[in-house]
BAKE-722724 format. One record per atom (N, C-alpha, C, CB): x, y, z; atom name; residue in three letters. Coordinates in steps of 0.02 Angstrom, whole numbers, plus 50000, padded with zeros to 5 digits. Glycine has a CB too. Layout:
N
<rec px="X" py="Y" pz="Z" site="CA" code="ALA"/>
...
END
This chain:
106
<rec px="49298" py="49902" pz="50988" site="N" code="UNK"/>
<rec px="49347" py="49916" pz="50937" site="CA" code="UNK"/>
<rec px="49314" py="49962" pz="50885" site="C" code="UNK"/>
<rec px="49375" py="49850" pz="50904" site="CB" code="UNK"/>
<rec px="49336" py="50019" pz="50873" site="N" code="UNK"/>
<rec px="49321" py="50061" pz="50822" site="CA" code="UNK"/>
<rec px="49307" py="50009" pz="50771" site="C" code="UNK"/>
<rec px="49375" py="50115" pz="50805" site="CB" code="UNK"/>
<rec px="49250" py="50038" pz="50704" site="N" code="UNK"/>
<rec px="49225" py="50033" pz="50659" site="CA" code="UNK"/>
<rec px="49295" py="50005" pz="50595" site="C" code="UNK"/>
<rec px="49184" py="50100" pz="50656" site="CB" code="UNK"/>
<rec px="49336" py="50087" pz="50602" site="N" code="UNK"/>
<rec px="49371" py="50097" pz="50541" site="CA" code="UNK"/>
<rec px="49417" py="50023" pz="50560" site="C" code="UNK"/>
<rec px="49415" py="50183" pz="50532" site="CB" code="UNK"/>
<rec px="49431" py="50018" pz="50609" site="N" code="UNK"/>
<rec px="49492" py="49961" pz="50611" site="CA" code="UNK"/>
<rec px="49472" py="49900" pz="50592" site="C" code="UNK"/>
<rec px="49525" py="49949" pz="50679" site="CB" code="UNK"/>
<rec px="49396" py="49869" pz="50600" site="N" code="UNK"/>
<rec px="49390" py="49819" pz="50581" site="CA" code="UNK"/>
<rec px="49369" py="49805" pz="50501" site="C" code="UNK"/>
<rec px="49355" py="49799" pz="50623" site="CB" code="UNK"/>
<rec px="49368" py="49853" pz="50470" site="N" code="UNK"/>
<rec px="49356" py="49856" pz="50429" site="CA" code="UNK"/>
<rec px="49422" py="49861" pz="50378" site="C" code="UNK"/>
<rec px="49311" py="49893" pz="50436" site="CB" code="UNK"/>
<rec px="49485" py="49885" pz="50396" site="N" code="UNK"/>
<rec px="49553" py="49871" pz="50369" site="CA" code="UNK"/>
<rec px="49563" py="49800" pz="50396" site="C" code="UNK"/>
<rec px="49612" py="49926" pz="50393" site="CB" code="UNK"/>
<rec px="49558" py="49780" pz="50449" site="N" code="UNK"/>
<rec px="49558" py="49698" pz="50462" site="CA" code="UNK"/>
<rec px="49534" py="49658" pz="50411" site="C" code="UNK"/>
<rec px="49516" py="49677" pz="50520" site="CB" code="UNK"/>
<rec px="49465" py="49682" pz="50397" site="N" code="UNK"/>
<rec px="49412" py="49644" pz="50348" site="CA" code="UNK"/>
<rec px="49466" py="49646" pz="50283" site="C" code="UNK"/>
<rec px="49322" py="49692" pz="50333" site="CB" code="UNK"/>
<rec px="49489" py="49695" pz="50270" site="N" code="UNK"/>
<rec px="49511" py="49697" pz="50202" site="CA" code="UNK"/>
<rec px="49580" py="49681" pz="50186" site="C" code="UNK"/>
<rec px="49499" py="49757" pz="50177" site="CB" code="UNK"/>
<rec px="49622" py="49676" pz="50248" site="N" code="UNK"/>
<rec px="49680" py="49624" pz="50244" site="CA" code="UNK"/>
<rec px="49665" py="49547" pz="50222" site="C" code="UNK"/>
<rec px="49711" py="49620" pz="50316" site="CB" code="UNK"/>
<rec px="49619" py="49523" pz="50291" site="N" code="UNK"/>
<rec px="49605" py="49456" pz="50283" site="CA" code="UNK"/>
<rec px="49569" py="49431" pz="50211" site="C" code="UNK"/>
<rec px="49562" py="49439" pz="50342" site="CB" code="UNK"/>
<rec px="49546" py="49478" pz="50170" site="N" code="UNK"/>
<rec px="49488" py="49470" pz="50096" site="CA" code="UNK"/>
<rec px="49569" py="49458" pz="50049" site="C" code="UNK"/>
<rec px="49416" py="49573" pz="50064" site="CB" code="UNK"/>
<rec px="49609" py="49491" pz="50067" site="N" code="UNK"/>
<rec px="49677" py="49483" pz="50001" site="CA" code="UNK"/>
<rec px="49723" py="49431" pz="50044" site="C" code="UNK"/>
<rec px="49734" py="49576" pz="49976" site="CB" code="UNK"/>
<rec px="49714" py="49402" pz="50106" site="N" code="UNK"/>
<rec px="49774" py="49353" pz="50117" site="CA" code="UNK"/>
<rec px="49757" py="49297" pz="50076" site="C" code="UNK"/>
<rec px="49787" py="49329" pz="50195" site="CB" code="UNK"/>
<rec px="49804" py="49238" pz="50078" site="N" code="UNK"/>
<rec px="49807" py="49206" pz="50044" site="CA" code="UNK"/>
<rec px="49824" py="49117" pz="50082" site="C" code="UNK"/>
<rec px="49848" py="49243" pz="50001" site="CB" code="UNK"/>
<rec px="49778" py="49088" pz="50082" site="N" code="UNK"/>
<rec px="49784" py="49008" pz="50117" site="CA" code="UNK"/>
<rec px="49854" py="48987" pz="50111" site="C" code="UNK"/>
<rec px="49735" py="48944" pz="50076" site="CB" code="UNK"/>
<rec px="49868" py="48930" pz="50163" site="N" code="UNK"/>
<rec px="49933" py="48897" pz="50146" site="CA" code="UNK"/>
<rec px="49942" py="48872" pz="50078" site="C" code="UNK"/>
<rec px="49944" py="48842" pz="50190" site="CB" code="UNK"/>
<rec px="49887" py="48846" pz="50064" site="N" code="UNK"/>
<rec px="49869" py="48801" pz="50017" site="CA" code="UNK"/>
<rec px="49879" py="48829" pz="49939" site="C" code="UNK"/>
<rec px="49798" py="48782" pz="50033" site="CB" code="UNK"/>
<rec px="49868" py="48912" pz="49955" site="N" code="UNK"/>
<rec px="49850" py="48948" pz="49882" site="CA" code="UNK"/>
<rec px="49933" py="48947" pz="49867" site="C" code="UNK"/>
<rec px="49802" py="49042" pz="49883" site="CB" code="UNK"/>
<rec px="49977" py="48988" pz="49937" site="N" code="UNK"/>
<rec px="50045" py="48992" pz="49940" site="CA" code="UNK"/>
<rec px="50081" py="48940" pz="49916" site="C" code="UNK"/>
<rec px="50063" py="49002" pz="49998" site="CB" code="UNK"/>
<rec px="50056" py="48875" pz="49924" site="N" code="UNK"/>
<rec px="50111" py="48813" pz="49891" site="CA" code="UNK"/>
<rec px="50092" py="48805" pz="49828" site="C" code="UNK"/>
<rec px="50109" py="48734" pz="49925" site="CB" code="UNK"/>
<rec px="50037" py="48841" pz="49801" site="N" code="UNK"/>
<rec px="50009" py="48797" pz="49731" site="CA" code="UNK"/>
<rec px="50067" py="48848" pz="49688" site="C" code="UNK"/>
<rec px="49897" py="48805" pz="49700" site="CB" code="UNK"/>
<rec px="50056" py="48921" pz="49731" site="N" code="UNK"/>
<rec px="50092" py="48976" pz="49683" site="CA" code="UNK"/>
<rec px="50156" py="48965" pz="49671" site="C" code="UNK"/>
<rec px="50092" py="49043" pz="49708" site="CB" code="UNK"/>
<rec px="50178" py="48947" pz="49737" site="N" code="UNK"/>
<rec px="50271" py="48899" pz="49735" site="CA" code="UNK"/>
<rec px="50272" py="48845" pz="49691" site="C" code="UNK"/>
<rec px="50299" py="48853" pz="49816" site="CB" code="UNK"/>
<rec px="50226" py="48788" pz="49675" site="N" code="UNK"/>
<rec px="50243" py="48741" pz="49639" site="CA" code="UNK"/>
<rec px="50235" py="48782" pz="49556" site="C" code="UNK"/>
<rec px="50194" py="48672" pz="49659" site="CB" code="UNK"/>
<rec px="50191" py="48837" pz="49555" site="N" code="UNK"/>
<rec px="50180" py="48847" pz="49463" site="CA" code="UNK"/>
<rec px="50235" py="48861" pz="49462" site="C" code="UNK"/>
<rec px="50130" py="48905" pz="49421" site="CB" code="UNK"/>
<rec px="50277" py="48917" pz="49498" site="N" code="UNK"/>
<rec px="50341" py="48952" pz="49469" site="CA" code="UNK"/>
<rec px="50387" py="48905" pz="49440" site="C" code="UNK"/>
<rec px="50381" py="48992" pz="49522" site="CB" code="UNK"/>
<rec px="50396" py="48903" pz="49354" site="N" code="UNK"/>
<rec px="50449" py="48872" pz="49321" site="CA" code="UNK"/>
<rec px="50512" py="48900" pz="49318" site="C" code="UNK"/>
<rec px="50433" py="48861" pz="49263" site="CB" code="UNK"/>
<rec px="50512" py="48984" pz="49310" site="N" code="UNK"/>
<rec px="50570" py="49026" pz="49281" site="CA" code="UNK"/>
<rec px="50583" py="49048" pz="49338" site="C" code="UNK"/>
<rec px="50561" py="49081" pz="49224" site="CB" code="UNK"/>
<rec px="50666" py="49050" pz="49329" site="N" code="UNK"/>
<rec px="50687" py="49078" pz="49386" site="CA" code="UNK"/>
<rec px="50696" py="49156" pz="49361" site="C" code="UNK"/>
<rec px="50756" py="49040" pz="49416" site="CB" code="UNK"/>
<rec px="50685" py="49182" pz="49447" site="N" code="UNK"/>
<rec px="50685" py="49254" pz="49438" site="CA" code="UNK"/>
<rec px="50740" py="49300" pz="49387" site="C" code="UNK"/>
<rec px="50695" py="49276" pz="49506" site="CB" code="UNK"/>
<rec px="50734" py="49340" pz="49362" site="N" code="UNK"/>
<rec px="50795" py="49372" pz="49314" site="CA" code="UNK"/>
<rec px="50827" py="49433" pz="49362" site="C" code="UNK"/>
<rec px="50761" py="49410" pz="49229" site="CB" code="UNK"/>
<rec px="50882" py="49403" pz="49354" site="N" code="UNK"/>
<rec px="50948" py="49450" pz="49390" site="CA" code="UNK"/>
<rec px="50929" py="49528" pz="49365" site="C" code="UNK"/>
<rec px="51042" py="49423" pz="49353" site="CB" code="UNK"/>
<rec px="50935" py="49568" pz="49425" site="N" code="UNK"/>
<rec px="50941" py="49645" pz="49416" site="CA" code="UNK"/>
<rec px="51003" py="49667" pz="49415" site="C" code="UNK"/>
<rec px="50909" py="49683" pz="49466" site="CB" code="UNK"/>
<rec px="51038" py="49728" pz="49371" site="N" code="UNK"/>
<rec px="51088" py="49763" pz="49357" site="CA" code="UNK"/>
<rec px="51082" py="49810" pz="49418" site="C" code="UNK"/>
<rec px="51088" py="49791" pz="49287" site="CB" code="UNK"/>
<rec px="51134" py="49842" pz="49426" site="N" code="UNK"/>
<rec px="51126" py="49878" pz="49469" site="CA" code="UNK"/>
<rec px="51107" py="49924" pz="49466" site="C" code="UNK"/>
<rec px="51157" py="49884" pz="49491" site="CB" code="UNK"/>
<rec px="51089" py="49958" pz="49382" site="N" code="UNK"/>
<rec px="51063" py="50003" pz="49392" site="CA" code="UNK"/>
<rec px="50977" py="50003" pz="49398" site="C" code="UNK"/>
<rec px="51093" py="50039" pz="49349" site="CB" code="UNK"/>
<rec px="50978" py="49951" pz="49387" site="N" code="UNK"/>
<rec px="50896" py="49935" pz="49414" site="CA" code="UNK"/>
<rec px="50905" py="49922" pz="49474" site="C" code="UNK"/>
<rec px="50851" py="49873" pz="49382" site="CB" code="UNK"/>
<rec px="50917" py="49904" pz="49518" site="N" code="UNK"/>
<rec px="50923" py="49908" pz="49593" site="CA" code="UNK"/>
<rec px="50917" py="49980" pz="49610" site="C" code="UNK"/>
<rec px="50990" py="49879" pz="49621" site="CB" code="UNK"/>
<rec px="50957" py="50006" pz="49578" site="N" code="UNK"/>
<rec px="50970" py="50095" pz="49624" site="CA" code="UNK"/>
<rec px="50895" py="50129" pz="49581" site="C" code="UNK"/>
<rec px="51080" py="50161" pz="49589" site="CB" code="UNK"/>
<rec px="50868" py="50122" pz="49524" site="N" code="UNK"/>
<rec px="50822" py="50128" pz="49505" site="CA" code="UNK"/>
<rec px="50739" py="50119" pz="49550" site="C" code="UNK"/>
<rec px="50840" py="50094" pz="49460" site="CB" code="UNK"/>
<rec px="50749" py="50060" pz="49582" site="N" code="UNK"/>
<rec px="50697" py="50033" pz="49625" site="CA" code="UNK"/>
<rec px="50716" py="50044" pz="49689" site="C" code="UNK"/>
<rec px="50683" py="49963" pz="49616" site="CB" code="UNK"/>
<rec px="50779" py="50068" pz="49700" site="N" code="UNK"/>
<rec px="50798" py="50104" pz="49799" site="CA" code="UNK"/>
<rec px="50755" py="50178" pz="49776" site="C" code="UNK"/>
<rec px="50926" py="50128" pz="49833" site="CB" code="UNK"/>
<rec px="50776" py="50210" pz="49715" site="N" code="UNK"/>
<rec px="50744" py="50261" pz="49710" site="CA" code="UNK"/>
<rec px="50655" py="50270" pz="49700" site="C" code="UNK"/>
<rec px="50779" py="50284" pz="49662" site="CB" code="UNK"/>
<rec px="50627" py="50218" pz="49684" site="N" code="UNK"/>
<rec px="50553" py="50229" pz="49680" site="CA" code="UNK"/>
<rec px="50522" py="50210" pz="49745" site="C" code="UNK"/>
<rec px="50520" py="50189" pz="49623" site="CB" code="UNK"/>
<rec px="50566" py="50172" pz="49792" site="N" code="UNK"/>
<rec px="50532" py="50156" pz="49847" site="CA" code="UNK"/>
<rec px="50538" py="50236" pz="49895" site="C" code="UNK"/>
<rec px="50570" py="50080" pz="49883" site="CB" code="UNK"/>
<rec px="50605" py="50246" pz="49888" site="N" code="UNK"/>
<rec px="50633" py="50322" pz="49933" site="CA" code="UNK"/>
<rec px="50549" py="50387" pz="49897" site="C" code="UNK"/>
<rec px="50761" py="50362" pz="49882" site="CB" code="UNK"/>
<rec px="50575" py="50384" pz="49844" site="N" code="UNK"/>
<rec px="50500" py="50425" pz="49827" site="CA" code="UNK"/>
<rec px="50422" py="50386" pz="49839" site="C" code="UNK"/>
<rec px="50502" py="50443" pz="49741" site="CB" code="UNK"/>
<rec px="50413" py="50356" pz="49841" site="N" code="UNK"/>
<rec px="50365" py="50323" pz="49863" site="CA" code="UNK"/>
<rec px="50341" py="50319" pz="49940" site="C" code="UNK"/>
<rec px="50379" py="50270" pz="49841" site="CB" code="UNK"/>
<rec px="50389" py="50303" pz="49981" site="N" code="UNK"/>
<rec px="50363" py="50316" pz="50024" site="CA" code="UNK"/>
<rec px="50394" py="50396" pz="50064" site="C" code="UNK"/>
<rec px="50366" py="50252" pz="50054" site="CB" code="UNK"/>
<rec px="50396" py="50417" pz="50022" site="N" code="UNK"/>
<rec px="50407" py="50508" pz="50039" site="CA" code="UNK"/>
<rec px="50320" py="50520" pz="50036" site="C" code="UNK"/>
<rec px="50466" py="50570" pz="49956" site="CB" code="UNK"/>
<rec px="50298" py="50503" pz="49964" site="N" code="UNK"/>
<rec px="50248" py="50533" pz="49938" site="CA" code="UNK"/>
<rec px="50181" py="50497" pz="50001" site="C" code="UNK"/>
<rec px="50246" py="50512" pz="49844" site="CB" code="UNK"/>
<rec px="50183" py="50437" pz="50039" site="N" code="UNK"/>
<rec px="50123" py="50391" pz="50060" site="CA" code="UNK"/>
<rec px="50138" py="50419" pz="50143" site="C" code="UNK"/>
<rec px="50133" py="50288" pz="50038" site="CB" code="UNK"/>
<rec px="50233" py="50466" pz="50156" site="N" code="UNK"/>
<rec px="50219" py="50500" pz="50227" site="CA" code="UNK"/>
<rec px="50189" py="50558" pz="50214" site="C" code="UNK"/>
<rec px="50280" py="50515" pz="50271" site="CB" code="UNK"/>
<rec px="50193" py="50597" pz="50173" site="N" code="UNK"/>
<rec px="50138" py="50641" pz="50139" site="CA" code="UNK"/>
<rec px="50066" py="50660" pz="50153" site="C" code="UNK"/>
<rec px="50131" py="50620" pz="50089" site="CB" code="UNK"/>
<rec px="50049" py="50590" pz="50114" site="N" code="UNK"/>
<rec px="49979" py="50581" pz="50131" site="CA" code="UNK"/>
<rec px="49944" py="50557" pz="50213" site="C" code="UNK"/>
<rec px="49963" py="50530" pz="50080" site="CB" code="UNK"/>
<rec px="49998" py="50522" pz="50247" site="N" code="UNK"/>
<rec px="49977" py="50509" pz="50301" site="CA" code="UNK"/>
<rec px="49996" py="50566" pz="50346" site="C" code="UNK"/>
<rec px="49999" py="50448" pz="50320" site="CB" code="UNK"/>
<rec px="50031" py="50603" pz="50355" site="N" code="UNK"/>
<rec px="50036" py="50683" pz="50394" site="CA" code="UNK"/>
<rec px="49974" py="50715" pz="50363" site="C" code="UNK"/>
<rec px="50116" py="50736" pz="50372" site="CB" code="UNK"/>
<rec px="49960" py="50732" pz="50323" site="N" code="UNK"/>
<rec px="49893" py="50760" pz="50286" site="CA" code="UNK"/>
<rec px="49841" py="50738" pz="50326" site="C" code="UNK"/>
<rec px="49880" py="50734" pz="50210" site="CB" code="UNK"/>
<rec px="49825" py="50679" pz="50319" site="N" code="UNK"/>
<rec px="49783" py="50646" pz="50316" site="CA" code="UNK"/>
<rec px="49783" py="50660" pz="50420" site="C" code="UNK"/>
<rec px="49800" py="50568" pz="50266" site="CB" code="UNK"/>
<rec px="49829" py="50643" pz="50463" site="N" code="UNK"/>
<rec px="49823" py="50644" pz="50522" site="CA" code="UNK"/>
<rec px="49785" py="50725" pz="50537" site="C" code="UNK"/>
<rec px="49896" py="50627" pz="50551" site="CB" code="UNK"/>
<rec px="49818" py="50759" pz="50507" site="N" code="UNK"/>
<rec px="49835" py="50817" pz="50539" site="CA" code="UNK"/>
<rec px="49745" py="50855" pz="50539" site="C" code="UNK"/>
<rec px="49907" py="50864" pz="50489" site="CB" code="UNK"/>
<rec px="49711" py="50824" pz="50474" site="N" code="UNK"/>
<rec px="49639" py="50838" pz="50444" site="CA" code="UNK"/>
<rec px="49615" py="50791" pz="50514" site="C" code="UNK"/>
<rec px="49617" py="50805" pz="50345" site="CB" code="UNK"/>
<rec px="49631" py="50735" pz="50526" site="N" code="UNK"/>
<rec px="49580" py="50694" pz="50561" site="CA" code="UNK"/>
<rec px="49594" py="50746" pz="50631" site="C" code="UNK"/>
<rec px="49598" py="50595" pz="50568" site="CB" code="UNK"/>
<rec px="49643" py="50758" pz="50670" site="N" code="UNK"/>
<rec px="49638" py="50786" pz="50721" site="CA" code="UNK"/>
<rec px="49596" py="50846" pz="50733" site="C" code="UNK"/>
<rec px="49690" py="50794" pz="50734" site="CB" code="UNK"/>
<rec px="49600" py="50890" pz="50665" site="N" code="UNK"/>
<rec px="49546" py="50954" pz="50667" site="CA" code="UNK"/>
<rec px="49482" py="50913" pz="50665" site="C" code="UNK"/>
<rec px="49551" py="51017" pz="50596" site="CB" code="UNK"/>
<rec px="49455" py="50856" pz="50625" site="N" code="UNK"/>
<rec px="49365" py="50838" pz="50645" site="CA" code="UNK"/>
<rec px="49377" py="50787" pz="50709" site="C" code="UNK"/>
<rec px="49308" py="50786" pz="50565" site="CB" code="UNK"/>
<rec px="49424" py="50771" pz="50711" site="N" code="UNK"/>
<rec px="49396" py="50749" pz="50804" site="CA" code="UNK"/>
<rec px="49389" py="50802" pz="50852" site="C" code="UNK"/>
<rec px="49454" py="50701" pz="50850" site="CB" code="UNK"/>
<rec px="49445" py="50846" pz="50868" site="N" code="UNK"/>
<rec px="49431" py="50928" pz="50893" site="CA" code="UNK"/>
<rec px="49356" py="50942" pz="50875" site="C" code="UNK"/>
<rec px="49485" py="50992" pz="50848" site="CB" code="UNK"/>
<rec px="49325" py="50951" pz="50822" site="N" code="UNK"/>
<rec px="49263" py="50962" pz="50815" site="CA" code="UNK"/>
<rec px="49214" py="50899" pz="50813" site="C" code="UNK"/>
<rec px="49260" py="51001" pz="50761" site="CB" code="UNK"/>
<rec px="49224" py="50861" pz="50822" site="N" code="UNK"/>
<rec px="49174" py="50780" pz="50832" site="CA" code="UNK"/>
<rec px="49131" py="50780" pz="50796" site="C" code="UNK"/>
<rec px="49136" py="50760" pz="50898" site="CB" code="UNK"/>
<rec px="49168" py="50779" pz="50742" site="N" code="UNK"/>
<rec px="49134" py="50769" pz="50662" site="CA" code="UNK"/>
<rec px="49168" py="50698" pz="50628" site="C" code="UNK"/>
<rec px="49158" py="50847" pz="50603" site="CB" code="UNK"/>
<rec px="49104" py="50660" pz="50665" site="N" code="UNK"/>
<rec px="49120" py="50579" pz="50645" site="CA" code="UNK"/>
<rec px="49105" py="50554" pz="50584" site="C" code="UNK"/>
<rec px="49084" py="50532" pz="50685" site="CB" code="UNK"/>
<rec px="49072" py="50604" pz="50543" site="N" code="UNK"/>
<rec px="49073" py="50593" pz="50470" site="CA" code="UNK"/>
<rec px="49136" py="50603" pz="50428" site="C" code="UNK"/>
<rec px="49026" py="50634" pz="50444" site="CB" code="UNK"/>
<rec px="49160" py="50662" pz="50449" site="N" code="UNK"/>
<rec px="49214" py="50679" pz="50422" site="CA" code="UNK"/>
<rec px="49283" py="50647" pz="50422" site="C" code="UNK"/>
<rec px="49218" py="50729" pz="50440" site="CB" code="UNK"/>
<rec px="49288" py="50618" pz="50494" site="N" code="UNK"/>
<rec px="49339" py="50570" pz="50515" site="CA" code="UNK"/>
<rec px="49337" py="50500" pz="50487" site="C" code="UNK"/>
<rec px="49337" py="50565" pz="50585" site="CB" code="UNK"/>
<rec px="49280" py="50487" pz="50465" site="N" code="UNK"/>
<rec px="49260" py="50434" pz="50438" site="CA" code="UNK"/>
<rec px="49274" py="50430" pz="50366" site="C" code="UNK"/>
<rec px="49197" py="50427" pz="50452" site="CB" code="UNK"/>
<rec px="49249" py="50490" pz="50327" site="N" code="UNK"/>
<rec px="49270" py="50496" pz="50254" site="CA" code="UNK"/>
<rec px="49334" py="50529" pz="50256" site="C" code="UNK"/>
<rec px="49220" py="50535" pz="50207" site="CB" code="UNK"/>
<rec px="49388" py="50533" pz="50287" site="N" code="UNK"/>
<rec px="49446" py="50547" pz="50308" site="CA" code="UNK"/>
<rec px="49500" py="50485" pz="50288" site="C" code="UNK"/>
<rec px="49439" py="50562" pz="50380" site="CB" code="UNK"/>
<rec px="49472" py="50443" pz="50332" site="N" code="UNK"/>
<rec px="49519" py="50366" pz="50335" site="CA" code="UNK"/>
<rec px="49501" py="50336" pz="50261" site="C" code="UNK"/>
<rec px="49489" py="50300" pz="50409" site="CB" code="UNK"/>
<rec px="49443" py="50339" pz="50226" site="N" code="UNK"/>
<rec px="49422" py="50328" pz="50193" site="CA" code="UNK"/>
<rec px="49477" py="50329" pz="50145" site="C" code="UNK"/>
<rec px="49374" py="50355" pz="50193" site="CB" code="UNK"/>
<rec px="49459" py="50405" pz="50103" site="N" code="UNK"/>
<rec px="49525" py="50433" pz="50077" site="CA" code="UNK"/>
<rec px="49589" py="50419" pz="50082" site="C" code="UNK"/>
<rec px="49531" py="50479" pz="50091" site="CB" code="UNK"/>
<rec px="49597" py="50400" pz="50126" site="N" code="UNK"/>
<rec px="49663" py="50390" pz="50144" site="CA" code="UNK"/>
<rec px="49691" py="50322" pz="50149" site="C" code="UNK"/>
<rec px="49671" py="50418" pz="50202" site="CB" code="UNK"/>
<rec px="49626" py="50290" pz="50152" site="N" code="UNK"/>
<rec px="49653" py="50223" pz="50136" site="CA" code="UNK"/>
<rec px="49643" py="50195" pz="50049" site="C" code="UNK"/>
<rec px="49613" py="50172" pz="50190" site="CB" code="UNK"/>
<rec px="49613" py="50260" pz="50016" site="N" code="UNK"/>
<rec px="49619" py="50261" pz="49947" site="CA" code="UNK"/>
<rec px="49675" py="50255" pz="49922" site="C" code="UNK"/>
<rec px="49597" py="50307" pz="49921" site="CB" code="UNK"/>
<rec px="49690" py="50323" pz="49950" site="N" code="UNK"/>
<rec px="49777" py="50352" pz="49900" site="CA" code="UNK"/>
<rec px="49794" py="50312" pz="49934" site="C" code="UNK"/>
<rec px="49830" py="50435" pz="49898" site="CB" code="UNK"/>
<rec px="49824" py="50274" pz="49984" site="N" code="UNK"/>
<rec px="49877" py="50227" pz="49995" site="CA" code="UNK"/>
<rec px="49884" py="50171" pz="49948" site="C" code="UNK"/>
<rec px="49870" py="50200" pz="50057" site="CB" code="UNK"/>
<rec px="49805" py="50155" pz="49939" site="N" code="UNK"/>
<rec px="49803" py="50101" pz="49866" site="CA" code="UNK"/>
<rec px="49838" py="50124" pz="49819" site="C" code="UNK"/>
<rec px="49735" py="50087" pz="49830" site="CB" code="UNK"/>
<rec px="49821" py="50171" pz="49802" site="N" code="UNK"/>
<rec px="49830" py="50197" pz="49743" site="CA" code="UNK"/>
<rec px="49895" py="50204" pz="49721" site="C" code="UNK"/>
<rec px="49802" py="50251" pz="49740" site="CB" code="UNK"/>
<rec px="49934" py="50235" pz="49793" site="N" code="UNK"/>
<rec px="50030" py="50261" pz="49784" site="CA" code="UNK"/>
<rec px="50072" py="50181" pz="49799" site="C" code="UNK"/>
<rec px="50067" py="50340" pz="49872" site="CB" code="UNK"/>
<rec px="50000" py="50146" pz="49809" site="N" code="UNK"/>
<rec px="50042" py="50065" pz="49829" site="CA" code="UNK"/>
<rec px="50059" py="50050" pz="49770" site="C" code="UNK"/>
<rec px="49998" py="49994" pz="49864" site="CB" code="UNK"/>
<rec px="49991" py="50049" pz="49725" site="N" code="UNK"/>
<rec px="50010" py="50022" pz="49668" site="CA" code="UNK"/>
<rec px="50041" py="50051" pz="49608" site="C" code="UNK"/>
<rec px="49965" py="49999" pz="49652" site="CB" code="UNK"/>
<rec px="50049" py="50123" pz="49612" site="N" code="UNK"/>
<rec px="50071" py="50144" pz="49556" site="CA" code="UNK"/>
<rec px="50139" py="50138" pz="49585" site="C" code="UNK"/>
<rec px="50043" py="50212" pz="49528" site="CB" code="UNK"/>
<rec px="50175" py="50112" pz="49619" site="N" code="UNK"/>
<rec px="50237" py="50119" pz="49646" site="CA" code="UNK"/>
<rec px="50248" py="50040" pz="49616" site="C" code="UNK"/>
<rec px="50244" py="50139" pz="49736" site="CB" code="UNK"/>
<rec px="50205" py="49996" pz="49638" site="N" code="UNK"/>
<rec px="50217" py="49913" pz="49603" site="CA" code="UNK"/>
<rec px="50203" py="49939" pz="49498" site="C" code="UNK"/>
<rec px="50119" py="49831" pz="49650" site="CB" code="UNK"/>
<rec px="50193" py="49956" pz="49497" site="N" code="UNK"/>
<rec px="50186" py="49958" pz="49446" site="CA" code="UNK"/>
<rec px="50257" py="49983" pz="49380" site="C" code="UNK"/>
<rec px="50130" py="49993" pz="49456" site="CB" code="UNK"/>
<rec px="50274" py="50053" pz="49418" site="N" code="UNK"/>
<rec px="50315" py="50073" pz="49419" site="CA" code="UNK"/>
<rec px="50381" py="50025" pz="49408" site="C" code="UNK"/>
<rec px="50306" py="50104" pz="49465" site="CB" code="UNK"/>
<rec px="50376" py="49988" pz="49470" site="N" code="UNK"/>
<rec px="50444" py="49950" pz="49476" site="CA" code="UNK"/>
<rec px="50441" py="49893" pz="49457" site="C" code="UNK"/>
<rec px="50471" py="49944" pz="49537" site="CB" code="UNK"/>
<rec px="50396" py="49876" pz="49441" site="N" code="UNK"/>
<rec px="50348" py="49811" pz="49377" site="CA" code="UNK"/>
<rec px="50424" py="49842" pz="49304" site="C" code="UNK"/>
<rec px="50201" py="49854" pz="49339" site="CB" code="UNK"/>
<rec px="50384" py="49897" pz="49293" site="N" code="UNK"/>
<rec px="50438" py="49909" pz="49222" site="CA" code="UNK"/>
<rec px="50499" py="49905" pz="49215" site="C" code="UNK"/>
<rec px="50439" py="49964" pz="49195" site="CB" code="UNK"/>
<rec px="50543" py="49935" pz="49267" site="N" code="UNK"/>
<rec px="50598" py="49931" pz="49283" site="CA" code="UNK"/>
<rec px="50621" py="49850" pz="49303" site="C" code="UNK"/>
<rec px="50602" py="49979" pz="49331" site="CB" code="UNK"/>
<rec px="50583" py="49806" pz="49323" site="N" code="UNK"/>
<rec px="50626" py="49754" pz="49345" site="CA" code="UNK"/>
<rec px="50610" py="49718" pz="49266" site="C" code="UNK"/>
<rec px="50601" py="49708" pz="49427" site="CB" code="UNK"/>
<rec px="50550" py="49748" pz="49211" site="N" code="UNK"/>
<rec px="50547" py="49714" pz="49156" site="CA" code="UNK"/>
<rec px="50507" py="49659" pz="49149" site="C" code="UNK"/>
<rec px="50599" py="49700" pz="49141" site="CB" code="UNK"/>
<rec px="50441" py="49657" pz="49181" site="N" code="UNK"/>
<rec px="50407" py="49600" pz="49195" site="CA" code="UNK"/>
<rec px="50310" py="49620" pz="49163" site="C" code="UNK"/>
<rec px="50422" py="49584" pz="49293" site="CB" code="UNK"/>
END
């Protein structure tokens, strides 16, 4: 198994979360969630629609670079490739939660 994959494995399994953590988080919640207007709904259809415009973006980019250093078998490059790329995905993940953090008012 390639390198890069176990290493996005590694870093799924480092942020999952036990059964155990999942029920403690279900029992804290006191407040119930606050109702969205609709125009916060169409607000948050719209940051996801741009959002993931902007993360197919980066992943066409991002493919299109890895296919030119495999063509040339430049395993460094392919390597600091995914890298990158699994940066900005952080990055457009979260500025997108963040984003819609404000809008839902939390």
């Amino acid at each position: 198994m390639p390198l890069w994959i176990l290493r996005e494995v590694w870093r799924i399994l480092i942020f999952m979360k036990s059964a155990y953590e999942l029920a403690m988080d279900r029992l804290g919640k006191t407040a119930a969630p606050a109702k969205l207007t609709v125009a916060q709904k169409a607000e948050l259809a719209e940051l996801d629609s741009i959002y993931a415009a902007k993360l197919a973006q980066a992943d066409l980019s991002t493919r299109a670079a890895l296919e030119a250093a495999q063509a040339a078998r430049d395993i460094e490059t392919m390597e600091l490739l995914r890298q990158r790329y699994a940066s900005d995905k952080a990055k457009i993940e979260a500025e997108r939660e963040a984003k819609k953090d404000r809008v839902r008012g939390v």
